[in-house]
Residue, then its C-alpha position, 0 to 999 in steps of 0.5 A: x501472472x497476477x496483477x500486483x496490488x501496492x497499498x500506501x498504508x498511511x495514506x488509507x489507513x488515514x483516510x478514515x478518522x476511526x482513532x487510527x492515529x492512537x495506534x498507527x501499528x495497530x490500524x496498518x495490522x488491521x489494514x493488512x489483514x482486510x487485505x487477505x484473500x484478494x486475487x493480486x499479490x499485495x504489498x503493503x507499504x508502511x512507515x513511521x510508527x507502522x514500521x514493524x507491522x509484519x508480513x503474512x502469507x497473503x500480503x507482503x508488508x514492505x517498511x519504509x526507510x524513510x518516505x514512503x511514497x519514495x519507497x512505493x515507487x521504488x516497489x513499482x519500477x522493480x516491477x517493470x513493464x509486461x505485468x498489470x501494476x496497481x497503487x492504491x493511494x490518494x496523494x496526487x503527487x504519488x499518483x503522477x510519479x507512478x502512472x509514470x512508471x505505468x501503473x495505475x491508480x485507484x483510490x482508498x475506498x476500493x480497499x477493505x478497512x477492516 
């Protein structure tokens, strides 16, 4: 099975003041796309103005509700055990909630931007 990969989409799309913030959709379609063509299944998570950024073949797009760190560690604890799950984030409170359920962390530079 392969590992599943969960991006928190604000948190990397704002790690890089690029002007971002002028289109936030736009950055998480951006981020989305940079995505393809990885060896684990993707999910990326959006919120906010991000929201309606949808889903291609490769990468599975997930629009939070409300917060959506709430949301990514829902996404990790429907994973459950027995399969390698990894969050990439650099919020340090999400990072302790989902080492909790078992998943590891990584930061935002070990994605692509673009």
């Amino acid at each position: 099975m392969k590992p599943l990969l969960v991006v928190d989409a604000a948190n990397v799309v704002g790690s890089v003041p690029d002007g971002w913030w002028h289109d936030r959709a736009a950055a998480a379609e951006r981020l989305r796309d940079a995505l393809q063509g990885r060896d684990e299944e993707v999910v990326l998570v959006v919120e906010g103005k991000a929201r309606n950024v949808s889903s291609i073949p490769e990468v599975r797009v997930v629009s939070a509700a409300g917060d959506g760190d709430d949301t990514i560690v829902e996404v990790v604890r429907a994973e459950g055990p027995g399969r390698r799950v990894v969050v990439v984030t650099a919020d340090r409170e999400l990072r302790r909630r989902v080492t909790a359920l078992g998943a590891e962390v990584t930061g935002p530079t070990s994605v692509p931007r673009r």
